[in-house]
C-alpha positions, 0 to 999 in steps of 0.5 A: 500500500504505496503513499498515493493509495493511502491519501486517495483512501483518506480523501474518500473518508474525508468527503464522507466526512465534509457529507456528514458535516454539511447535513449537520450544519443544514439541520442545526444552523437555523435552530435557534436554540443550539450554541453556534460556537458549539455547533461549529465545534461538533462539525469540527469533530465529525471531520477530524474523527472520520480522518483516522488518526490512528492509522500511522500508528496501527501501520507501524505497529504491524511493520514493527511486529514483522520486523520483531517476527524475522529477527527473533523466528528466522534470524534475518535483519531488515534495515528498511522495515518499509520493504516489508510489505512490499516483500509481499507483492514480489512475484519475481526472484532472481538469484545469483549461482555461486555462493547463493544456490550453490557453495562457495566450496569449490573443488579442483575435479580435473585438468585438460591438458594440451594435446601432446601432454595428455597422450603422454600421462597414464593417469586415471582420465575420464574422457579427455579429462585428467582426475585430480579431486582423489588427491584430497586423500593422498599424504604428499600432494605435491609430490603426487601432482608433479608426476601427473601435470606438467611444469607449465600447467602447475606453474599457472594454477599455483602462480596465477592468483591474488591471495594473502597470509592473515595471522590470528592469535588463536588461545589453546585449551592449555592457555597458550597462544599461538600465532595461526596463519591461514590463506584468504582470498579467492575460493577457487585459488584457495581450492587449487592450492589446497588440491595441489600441495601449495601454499604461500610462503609465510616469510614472502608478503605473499608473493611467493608460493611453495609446496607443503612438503617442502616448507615442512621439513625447513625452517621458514622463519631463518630462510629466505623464500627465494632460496627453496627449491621449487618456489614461484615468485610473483612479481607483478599482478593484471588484477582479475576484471569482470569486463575482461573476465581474465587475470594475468600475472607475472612470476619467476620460477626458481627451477629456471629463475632466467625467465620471466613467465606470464602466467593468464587464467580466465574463461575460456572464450575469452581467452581464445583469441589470445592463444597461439593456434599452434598450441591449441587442440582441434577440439578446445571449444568441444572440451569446454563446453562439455564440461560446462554442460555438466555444471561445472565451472571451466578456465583456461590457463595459459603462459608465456615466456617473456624473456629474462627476469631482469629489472628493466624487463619486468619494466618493459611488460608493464602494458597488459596489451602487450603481455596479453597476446600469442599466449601457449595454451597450458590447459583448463581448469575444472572446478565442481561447486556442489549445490547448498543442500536445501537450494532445490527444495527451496527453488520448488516451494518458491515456484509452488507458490506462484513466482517466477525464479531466474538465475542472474550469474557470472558464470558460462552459459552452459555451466549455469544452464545445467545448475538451474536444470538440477535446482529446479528453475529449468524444465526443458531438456536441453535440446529445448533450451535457446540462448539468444544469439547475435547473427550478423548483426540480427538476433536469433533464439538459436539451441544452447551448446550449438555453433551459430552457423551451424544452427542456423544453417539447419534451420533450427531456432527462431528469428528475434520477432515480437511473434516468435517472442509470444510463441517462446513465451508460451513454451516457456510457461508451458515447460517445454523450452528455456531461454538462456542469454548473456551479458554481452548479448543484453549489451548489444540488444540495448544499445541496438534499441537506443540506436533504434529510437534514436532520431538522429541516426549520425549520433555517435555510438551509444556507450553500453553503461549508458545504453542499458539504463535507457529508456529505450532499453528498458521498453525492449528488455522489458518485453524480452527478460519475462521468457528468459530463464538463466542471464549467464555472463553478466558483470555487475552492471547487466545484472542491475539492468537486468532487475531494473528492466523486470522492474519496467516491466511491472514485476516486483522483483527479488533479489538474493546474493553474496558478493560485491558483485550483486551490489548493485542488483540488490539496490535494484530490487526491491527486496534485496537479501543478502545471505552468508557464504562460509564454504567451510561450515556449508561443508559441515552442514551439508554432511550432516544433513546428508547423514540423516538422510541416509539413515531415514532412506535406511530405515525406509527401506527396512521398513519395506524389507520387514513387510515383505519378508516379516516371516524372516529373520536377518536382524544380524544384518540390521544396523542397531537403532542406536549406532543410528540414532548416535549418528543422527544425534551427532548430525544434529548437534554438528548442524546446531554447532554451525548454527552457532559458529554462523552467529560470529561470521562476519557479513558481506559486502552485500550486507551493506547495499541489501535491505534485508540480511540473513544469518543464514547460508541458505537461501529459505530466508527468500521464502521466509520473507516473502511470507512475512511480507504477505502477512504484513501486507494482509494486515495492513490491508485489515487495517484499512478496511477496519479503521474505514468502516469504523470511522464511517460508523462513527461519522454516522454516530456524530451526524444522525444519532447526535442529532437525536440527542444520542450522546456516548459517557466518558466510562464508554468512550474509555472502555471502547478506545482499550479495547479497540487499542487491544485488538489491533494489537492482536490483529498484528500478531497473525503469523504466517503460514508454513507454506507460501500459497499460490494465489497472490494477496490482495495488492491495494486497498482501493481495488474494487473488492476492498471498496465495495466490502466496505461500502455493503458493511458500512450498509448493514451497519447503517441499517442495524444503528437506524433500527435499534435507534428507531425501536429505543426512540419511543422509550425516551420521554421526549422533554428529558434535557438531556436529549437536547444535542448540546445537553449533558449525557444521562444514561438512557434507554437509547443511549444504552442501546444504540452504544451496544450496536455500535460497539458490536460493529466495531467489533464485526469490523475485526471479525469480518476483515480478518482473512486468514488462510492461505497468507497467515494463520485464521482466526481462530489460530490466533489466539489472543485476538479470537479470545479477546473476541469471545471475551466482547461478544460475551460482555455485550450480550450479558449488558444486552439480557443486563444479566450482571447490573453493577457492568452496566454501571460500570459502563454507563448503561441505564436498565433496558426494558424487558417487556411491555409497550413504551412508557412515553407516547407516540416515537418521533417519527415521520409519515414515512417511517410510522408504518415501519416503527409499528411493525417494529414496536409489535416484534418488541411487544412480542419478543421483548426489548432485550431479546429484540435487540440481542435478535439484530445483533444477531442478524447483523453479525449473520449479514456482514459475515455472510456479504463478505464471505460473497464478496470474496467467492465473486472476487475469487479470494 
């Protein structure tokens, strides 16, 4: 509920207010008995009362609780708590891949060595690969590596990377302190490190890497780096860019320390121009993009000899132009990311629910493709999976892993057209196709439609950071980015385009991530969740949840054993229950161990740009905001309709009844105002539910369900006030002072009545436009409210029947006739109603006033219940 809907909705009640004050001042100006001062005074009132000045308040109070709610229930910390309720209209999420849905844990699988290399090992291969993750098991790593890689490609993974030394005091169980060091920096290079036996020298600043095994058997502190054997100083670093998506470094090997070598790692199609021909396979491309089929992450390693490690040569190769070019190529590097353990699950229950979930990545296309295959965001096989393509300057859905000209030779794929768009669209939602594209097509697909709407076709180029937040570029994104599935290769400023163009497109978008590079997608968004990424305790986590796994498929399928063969007996086969119950018990404690360790990790850099943060390594904290933001927004809706309806109740009070003489005590202005008070309060405790519904919450409070609920409630309320004033009328001496509208209050007969109705309103109000399922708990789930409920209709029906006289003392209620036709004459009434106040006094005459009126606040509790409960079936809520 936005700003301009809440000022339109207060200007509603305002013209009902200037309605209600014009009739008074029609009636009571030209009475010369009434004090105009006081009259003034009175419309004053009526205008002010209608306008609810509550509201703030009662919204903050149901934004505060949610806020309260996340912190406590899910550990999630909101620095914009007015995103809340917009969390709940997001119908779009977008999620990073590395570090997000999959771990940060990566894993050094294999090497593709270059041709020659790879005919001449006779290790372990699987096709064309060379296997390393079995190294994690071997004692000297780095002796097992030297006789499987070459001097070349082991030169590039050890020495092409940025990483550092920190030391920590770390106190022991005996008191003592002891310096630890550990490696910091990129995850992957921590992972080839650790896979090959390699670390940084403690005493090189580190700039210089060496094996393990030889830094254990010397003592490091007395030595100098570069007089070990077998040492690779770094010299100078080309820092890795997302634009150039490669890093190069420049390093010395002490096994021929007379050479200075360049040493590039990068992504593999970015590196391919680079590379000499001569030193490439025929099947290079083939060889990448099988892996990447697969999942898995790929670069390519490359080196060159720059000549003598002398000073004025080092300073000669300072351009990165220059280093960067006729590289011999060294092999790829195959990394595995295993999935977070409850990614897919999540990814399921979100689309359950009605949203629609994206990858924005960094990574290839095909390895993010098969990622979103296996958590779940993909439907399609993958030959029904399109990537858009650039062909010869026009643009075409051509099928992923294919060579463009290839496709488009056999025909195969669709033209770049709004109709084919529409047919993709339809394929898409159907399942049967997925649409991938990357960062450098959504560049050139931007600057193409800006170039397009451009009425002066001499215009210089348009530059791509310009191109992509265009308005132009938006309207064509925006068309396009619905039937997309996976953005692969995006740098940080396509994923912001990416956010901001679902955002132009009318989405309410969600954005989770984990590193610097989703900063500005998760500004973007308007729900940006930043989470944790500690591949270490992810590692912790995910094998404890495997474990318990395991043993519930175990007792599963002994389970299905034991009723097939429940004549046999193989219990010695059998596992005991409790080694299995000790290994769930210890599964347990190890999770509740890293939920504790998760308490003390430091937060990201996408803490400081995200809305929302999670304590947490999974991404279930998206769901859990996404319900705590329709809970939110439900109960603001509530709200609106509760103080609505009752404001107009109240303008009606001021108006019709006061012109009667109907005044309220100062006892039951009081006790209405806490209990009112009390039952927001109540109302902004409903929690959501565990499963995140389909159907979408109401999104506005001016939506014709909400204004024509409010208008048939007003209604009934209308008709239900009107009655019990016009069957208490005729029980009120006419010449009593008090019924004079600007006389004092004395407790009677409708005073007492019409204060019972009118509170009984109040509290259909609450009851009526309670929703409930399938956003929050009902209301009878939630407890205070439904017993406070209970509580107010028991306490009106009992001062109705005046069952217990020193309550109605108390609230300043005057005995209600039981029986018998009025005291005072004839009702003051006109032609018109005489026929209708008869008919009505005769069912009082019958029944008796106390039963007569429990009967219509009876029937009026019936009506508004049921005229909602039809509203909401025709409006299908």
């Amino acid at each position: 509920v936005n700003a301009s809907e809440t000022f339109i909705f207060l200007v509603l009640l305002l013209m009902c207010a200037l309605v209600s004050a014009i009739t008074v001042l029609e009636h009571a100006w030209g009475d010369v008995t009434r004090n105009h001062f006081k009259l003034i005074l009175h419309v004053i009132i009526i205008i002010t009362s209608v306008i609810p000045p509550e509201l703030p308040m009662e919204l903050s109070l149901a934004v505060t609780t949610s806020l309260s709610e996340l912190i406590k229930r899910y550990q999630i910390y909101c620095s914009e708590p007015f995103r809340i309720p917009i969390a709940g209209l997001v119908d779009t999420c977008c999620f990073d891949k590395t570090g997000t849905l999959t771990s940060d844990e990566l894993r050094l699988h294999g090497v593709r060595l270059p041709t020659q290399q790879q005919d001449a090992t006779d290790v372990e291969e699987s096709g064309d690969l060379v296997l390393l993750d079995h190294l994690s098991e071997v004692d000297s790593r780095s002796a097992a590596i030297r006789s499987i890689l070459p001097r070349e490609t082991l030169r590039v993974m050890v020495g092409c990377q940025s990483l550092a030394i920190t030391h920590a005091f770390v106190t022991g169980r005996d008191g003592r302190t002891t310096v630890q060091t550990e490696l910091c920096g990129d995850p992957l290079e921590k992972a080839v490190m650790a896979t090959c036996g390699w670390t940084l020298h403690p005493a090189g600043k580190g700039d210089t890497v060496v094996e393990e095994d030889g830094l254990a058997v010397r003592n490091w502190s007395s030595s100098s780096p570069t007089t070990i054997e077998g040492t690779i100083t770094v010299l100078h670093r080309f820092a890795f860019s997302s634009k150039l998506r490669r890093m190069t470094a420049l390093a010395i090997d002490t096994d021929d320390d007379k050479t200075l070598w360049a040493l590039t790692k990068g992504a593999p199609e970015a590196l391919h121009p680079m590379l000499d021909p001569k030193s490439l396979p025929s099947d290079y491309v083939k060889s990448y993009k099988k892996q990447m089929a697969k999942g898995r992450r790929v670069l390519a390693m490359a080196y060159r000899d720059l000549g003598a490690s002398t000073p004025s040569n080092l300073t000669k190769w300072k351009s990165r132009e220059m280093v960067e070019q006729n590289l011999i190529f060294a092999g790829l590097l195959v990394m595995e990311c295993p999935l977070k353990f409850d990614s897919k699950r999540v990814v399921k229950e979100l689309r359950d629910g009605n949203q629609e979930v994206v990858m924005v990545t960094g990574d290839a296309v095909l390895t993010a493709a098969e990622v979103a295959r296996c958590v779940g965001i993909i439907d399609a096989s993958e030959e029904s999976t399109y990537e858009l393509c650039a062909v010869e300057k026009e643009f075409s859905f051509l099928p992923l892993g294919r060579e463009v000209n290839t496709a488009k030779e056999n025909g195969k794929g669709f033209s770049y057209t709004p109709e084919n768009i529409a047919i993709i669209g339809d394929m898409v939602r159907n399942g049967k196709a997925a649409v991938c594209m990357t960062g450098d097509i959504l560049s050139k697909l931007a600057i193409a439609s800006v170039e397009k709407a451009s009425l002066d076709k001499t215009a210089p180029v348009v530059d791509e950071r310009t191109a992509l937040n265009h308005p132009s570029a938006l309207s064509e994104l925006s068309s396009l980015i619905p039937i997309v599935s996976v953005f692969a290769r995006h740098a940080p400023r396509h994923k912001e385009a990416i956010v901001a163009a679902f955002n132009a497109s009318g989405r309410h978008t969600l954005m989770c991530g984990d590193g610097t590079n989703d900063v500005g997608a998760l500004k973007q968004a308007h729900v940006g969740v930043s989470i944790i990424s500690e591949p270490d305790l992810e590692a912790k986590q995910r094998t404890a949840n495997e474990t318990i796994s395991a043993v519930k498929a175990e007792e599963k399928k002994e389970q299905k054993a034991s009723k097939k063969h429940s004549s046999k007996k193989d219990g010695s086969k059998k596992e005991p229950k409790k080694s299995r119950a000790e290994r769930i018990e210890s599964s347990l404690q190890a999770i509740a161990e890293t939920e504790d360790e998760l308490a003390y990790v430091s937060l990201g850099n996408a803490s400081v740009a995200s809305p929302f943060t999670s304590r947490k390594t999974s991404i279930r904290c998206c769901k859990d905001i996404l319900q705590q933001g329709r809970c939110t927004l439900l109960t603001m809706i509530q709200i609106y309709k509760i103080l609505g309806v009752n404001c107009l109740v109240t303008a009606l009070v001021l108006t019709k009844l006061h012109q009667k003489g109907v005044k309220q005590g100062d006892r039951q202005m009081t006790a209405m105002g806490l209990v009112v008070a009390g039952l927001f309060l109540f109302v902004t405790r409903g929690k959501p539910l565990p499963k995140l519904s389909a159907r979408k919450p109401p999104s506005s409070v001016l939506c014709k369900e909400t204004l024509i609920s409010m208008a048939i409630q007003f209604a009934i309320h209308f008709v239900a006030i009107m009655t019990v004033t016009a069957m208490s009328d005729a029980y009120v001496d006419p010449y009593d002072p008090s019924m004079i509208p600007d006389g004092p209050f004395v407790p009677n007969t409708l005073n007492t009545a019409t204060f019972l109705v009118t509170v009984l309103t109040t509290i259909n109000t609450f009851v009526v436009n309670y929703r409930g399922r399938p956003f929050m708990e009902n209301l009878y789930e939630n407890t205070l409210l439904f017993r406070s409920l209970q509580v107010c209709y028991l306490v009106l029906f009992v001062c109705a029947l005046d069952m217990f006289p020193p309550l109605n003392q108390l609230l300043q209620l005057s005995t209600l006739p039981s029986s018998g036709l009025p005291v005072f004459g004839e009702a003051r009434t006109d032609g018109s109603t005489e026929f209708a106040q008869d008919l009505l006094l005769q069912a009082v005459e019958a029944i008796g006033f106390r039963i007569m009126l429990c009967v219509i606040m009876i029937l009026d509790t019936s009506c508004v219940l049921a005229a909602e409960s039809v509203i909401r079936r025709a409006f299908g809520a």
